[in-house]
VOROTOR-378923 format. One record per residue (C-alpha): x, y, z; residue in one letter. Coordinates in Angstrom, 2 decimals, decimal comma, always signed. Example, Ala and Ser with C-alpha at 12.3 -4.5 7.8 and 13.67 -1.06 7.14 Angstrom:
% VOROTOR-378923
<site <+12,30; -4,50; +7,80>; 'A'>
<site <+13,67; -1,06; +7,14>; 'S'>
% end
This chain:
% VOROTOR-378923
<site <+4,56; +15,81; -5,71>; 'X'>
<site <+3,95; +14,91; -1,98>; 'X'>
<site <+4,62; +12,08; -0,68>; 'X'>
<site <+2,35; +12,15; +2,61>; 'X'>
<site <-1,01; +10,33; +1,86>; 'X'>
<site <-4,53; +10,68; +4,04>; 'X'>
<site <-4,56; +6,78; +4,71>; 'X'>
<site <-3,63; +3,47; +3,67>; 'X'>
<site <-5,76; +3,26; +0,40>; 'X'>
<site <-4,88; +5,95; -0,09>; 'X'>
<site <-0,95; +5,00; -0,72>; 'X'>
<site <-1,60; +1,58; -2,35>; 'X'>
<site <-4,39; +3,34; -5,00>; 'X'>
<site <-3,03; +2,18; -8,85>; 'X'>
<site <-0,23; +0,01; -7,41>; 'X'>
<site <-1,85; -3,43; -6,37>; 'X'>
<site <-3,09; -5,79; -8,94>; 'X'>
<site <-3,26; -9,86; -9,16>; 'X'>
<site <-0,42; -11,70; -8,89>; 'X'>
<site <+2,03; -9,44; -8,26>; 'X'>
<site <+5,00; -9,84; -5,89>; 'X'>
<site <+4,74; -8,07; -2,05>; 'X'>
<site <+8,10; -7,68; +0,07>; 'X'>
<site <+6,66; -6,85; +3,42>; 'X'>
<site <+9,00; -6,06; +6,48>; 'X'>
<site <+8,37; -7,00; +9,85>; 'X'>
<site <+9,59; -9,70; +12,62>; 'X'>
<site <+6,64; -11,95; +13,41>; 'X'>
<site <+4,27; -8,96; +14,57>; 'X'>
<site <+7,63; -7,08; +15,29>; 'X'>
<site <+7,42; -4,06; +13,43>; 'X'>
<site <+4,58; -4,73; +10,56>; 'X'>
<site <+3,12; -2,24; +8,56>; 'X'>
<site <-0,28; -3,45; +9,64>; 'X'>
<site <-2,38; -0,34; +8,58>; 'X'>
<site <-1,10; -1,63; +5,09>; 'X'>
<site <-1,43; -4,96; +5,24>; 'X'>
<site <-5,37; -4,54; +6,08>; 'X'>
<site <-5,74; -1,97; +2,94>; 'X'>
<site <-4,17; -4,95; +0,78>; 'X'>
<site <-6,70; -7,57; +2,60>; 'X'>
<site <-9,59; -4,96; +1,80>; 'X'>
<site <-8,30; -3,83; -2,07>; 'X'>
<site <-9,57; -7,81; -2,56>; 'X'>
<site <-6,13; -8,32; -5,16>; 'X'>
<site <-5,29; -12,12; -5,33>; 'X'>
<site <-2,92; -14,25; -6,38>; 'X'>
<site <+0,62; -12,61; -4,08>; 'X'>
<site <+3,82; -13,97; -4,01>; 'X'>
<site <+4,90; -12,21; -0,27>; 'X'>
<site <+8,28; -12,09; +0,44>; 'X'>
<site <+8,79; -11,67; +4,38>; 'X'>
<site <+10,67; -13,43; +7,04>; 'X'>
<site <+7,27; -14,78; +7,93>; 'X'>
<site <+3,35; -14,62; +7,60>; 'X'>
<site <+2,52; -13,86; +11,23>; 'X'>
<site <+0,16; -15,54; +12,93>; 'X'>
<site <-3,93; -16,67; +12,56>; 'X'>
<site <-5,71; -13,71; +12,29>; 'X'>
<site <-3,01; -11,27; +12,67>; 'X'>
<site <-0,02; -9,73; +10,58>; 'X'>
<site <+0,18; -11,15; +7,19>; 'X'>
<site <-2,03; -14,12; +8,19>; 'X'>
<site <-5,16; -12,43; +7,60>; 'X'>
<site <-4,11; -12,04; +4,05>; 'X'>
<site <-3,99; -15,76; +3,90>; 'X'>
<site <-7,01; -15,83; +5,57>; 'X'>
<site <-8,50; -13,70; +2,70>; 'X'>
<site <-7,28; -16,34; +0,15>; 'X'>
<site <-5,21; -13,57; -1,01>; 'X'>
<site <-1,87; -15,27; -1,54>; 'X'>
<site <-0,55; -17,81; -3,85>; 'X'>
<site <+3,22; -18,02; -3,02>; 'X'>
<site <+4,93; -17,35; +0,70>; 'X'>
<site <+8,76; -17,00; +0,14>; 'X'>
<site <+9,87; -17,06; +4,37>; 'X'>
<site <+12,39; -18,27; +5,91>; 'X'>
<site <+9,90; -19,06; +8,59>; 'X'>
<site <+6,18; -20,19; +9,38>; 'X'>
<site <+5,42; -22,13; +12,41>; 'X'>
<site <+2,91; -19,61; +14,38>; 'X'>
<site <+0,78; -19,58; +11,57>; 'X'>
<site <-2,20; -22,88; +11,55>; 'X'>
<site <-3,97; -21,92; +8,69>; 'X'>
<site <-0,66; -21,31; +6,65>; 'X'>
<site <+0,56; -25,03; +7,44>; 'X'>
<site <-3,03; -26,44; +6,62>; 'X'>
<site <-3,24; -24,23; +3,19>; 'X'>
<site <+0,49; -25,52; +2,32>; 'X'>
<site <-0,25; -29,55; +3,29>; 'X'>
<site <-3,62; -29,01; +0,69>; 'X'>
<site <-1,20; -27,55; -1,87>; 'X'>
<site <-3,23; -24,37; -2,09>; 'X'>
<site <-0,32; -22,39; -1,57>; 'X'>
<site <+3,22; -22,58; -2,54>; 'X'>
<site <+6,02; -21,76; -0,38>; 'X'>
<site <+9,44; -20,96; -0,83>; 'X'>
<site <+11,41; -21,70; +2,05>; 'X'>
<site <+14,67; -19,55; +2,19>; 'X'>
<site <+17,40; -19,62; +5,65>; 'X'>
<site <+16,52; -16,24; +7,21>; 'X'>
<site <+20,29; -14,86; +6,33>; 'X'>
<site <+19,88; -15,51; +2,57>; 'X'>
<site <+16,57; -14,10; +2,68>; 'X'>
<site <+17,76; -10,70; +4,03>; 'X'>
<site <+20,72; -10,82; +1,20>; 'X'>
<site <+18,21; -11,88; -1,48>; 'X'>
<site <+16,47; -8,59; -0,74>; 'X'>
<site <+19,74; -6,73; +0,36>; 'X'>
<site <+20,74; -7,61; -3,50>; 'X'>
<site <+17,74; -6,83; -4,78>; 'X'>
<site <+18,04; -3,15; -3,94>; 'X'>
<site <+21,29; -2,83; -4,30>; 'X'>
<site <+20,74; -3,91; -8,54>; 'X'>
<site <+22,69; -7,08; -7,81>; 'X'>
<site <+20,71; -10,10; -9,67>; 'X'>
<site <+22,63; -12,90; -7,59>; 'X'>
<site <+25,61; -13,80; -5,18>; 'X'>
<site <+26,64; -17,20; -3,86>; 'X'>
<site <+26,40; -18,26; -0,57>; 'X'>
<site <+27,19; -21,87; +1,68>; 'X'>
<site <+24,39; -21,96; +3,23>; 'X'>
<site <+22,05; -24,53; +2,01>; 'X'>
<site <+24,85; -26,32; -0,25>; 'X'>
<site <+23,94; -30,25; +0,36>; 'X'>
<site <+20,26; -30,26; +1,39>; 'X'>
<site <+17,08; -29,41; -0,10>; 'X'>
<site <+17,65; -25,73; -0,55>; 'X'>
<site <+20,72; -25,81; -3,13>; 'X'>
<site <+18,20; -27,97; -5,48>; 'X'>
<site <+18,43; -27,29; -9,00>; 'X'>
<site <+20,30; -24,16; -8,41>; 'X'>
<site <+23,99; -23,85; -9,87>; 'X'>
<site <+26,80; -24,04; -7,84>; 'X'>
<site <+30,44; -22,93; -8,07>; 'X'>
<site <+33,59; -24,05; -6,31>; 'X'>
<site <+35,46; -20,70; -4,67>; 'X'>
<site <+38,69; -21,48; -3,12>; 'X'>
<site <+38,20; -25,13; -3,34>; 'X'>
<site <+34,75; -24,56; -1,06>; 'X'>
<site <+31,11; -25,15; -2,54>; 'X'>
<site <+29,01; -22,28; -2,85>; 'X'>
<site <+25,10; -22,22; -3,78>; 'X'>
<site <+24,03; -19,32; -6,17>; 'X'>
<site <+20,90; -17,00; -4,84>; 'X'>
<site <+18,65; -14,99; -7,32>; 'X'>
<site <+17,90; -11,38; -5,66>; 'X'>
<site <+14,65; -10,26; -4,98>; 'X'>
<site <+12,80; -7,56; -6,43>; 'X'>
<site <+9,18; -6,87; -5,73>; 'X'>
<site <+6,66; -5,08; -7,36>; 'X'>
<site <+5,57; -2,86; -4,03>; 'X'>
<site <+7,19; -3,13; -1,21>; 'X'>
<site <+5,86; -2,40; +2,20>; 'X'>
<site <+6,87; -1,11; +5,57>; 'X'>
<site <+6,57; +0,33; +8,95>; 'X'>
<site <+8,81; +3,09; +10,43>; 'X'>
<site <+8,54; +4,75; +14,17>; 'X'>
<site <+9,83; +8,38; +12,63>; 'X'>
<site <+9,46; +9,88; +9,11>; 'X'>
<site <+9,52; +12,86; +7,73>; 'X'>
<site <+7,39; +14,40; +4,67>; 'X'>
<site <+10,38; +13,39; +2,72>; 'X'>
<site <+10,28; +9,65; +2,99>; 'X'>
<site <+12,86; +9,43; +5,69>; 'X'>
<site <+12,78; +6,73; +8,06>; 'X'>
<site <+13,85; +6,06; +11,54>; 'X'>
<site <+13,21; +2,68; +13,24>; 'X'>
<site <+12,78; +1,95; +16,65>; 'X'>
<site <+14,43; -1,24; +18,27>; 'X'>
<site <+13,76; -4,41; +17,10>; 'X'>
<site <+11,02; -3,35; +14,81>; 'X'>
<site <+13,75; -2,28; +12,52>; 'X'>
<site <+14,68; -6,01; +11,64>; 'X'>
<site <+13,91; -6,31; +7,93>; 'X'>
<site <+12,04; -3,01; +7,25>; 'X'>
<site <+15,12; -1,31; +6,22>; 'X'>
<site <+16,50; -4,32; +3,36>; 'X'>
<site <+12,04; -4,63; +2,31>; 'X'>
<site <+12,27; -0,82; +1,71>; 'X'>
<site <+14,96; -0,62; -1,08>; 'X'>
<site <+13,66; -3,86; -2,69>; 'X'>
<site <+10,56; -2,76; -3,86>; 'X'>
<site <+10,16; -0,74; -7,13>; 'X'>
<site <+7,05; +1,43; -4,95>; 'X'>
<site <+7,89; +1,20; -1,60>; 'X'>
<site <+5,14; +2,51; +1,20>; 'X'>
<site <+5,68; +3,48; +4,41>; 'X'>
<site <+3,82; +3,96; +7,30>; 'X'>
<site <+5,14; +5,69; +10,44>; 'X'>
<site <+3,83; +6,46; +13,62>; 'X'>
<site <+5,27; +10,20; +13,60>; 'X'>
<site <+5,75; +12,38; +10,94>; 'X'>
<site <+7,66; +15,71; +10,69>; 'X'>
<site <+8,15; +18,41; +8,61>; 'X'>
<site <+11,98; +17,97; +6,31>; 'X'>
<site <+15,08; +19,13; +8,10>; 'X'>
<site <+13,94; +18,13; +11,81>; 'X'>
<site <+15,42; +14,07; +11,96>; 'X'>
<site <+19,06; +13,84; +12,61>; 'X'>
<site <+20,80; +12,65; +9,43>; 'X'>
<site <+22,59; +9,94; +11,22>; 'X'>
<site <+19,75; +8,67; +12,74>; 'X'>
<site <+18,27; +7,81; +9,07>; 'X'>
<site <+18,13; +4,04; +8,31>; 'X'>
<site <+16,34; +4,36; +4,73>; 'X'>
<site <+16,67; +7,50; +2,98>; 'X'>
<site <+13,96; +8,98; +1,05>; 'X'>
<site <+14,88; +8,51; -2,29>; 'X'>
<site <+13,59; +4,69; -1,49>; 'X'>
<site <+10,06; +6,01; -0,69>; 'X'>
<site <+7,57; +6,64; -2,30>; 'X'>
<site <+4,74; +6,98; -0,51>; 'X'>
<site <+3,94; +7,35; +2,94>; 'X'>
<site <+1,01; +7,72; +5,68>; 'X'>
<site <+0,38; +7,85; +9,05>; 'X'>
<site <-0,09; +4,43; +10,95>; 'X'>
<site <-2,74; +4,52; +12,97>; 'X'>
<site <-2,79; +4,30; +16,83>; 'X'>
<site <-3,71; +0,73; +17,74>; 'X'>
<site <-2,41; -1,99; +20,22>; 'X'>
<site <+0,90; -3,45; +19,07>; 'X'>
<site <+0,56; -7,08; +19,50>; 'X'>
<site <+2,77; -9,87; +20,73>; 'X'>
<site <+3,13; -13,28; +19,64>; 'X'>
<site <+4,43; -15,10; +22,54>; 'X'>
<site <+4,22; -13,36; +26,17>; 'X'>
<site <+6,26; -15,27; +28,60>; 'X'>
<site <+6,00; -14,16; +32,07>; 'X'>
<site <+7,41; -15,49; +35,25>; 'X'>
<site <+5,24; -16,76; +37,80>; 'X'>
<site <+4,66; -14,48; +40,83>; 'X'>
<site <+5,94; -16,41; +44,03>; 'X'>
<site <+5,01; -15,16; +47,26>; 'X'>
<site <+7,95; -14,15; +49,42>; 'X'>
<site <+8,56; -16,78; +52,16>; 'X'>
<site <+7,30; -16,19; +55,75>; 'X'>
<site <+9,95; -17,21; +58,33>; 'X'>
<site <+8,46; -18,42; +61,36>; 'X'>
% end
């Protein structure tokens, strides 16, 4: 059976349903699966936990999901560009999960790997080691993590191949790779696709056998959160 879908729907048909779990990869807009994230926004399911380092900003990324009153539980490690988030989480309408940004990517690391937990020190004596058990390794305090697994898991890729593998490009690599093993259906999008045998094998970041689905992204603007720019001084005139 093919993997390669006509479109986004396409790829998410009979996997989404209420109040399932979402692993999504991306960096702020860095590298989102954003054809993907819209089909989710327009399939109308409610009631996500997303798992992603964070939920983009107003109107863009994973915030329009939140727009959509789609989501019921954020587990980040981060959230600040994101108004509407902060205002839904001060109103309790949504739950969050707050997770440091290195345990995150380990939470989902262990997830695909079939690891259910590891201990780590960071967090041990503030808010984050609450109520979770701890052990004492080498006379040092260690927190213990739960590993996440998600139900579909979804990401974006620069190169694939009709096989489901992926190539990243840059910094929109950052958690794609980890977000694609943790999911039980992971779904790809990539913006060029080629027939099996043409990508270099040791070029490949995720290897097929994590895909299983996989489309086109469309050709659209790739946005930026932040653009800082220097201000253009005029060269000096000597007199």
């Amino acid at each position: 059976m093919t993997k390669f879908k006509t479109g986004a729907d396409e790829a998410l048909h009979g996997v989404l349903q209420d109040g399932m779990t979402l692993a999504v990869g991306g960096f702020g807009l860095s590298g989102i699966p954003a054809d993907l994230i819209e089909a989710v926004r327009d399939s109308g399911v409610r009631d996500l936990t997303v798992v992603s380092n964070n939920m983009g900003v107003d109107g863009k990324g994973l915030g329009i999901l939140i727009e959509a009153g789609q989501v019921r539980k954020v587990i980040a490690s981060y959230v600040g560009e994101n108004r509407l988030f902060a205002e839904q989480y001060l109103a309790g309408v949504l739950e969050v999960e707050f997770t440091p940004q290195g345990t995150l990517a380990e939470r989902l690391r262990a997830g695909g790997a079939g690891i259910p937990a590891f201990y780590t020190k960071t967090g041990v004596g503030t808010l984050v080691a609450e109520g979770k058990p701890h052990e004492v390794f080498d006379g040092e305090t260690y927190v213990q993590e739960r590993a996440i697994r998600a139900d579909v898991a979804l990401v974006h890729a620069h190169t694939a191949d009709t096989d489901g593998n992926l190539i990243y490009r840059y910094t929109a690599r950052n958690f794609n790779p980890i977000v694609a093993t943790a999911g039980a259906v992971t779904v790809a999008e990539a913006e060029l696709i080629v027939e099996p045998g043409v990508l270099d094998p040791n070029h490949v970041a995720t290897p097929g056998v994590y895909v299983q689905r996989l489309i086109e992204a469309s050709d659209r603007i790739k946005d930026i959160e932040q653009r800082t720019v220097r201000p253009c001084l005029k060269a000096a005139v000597s007199v």
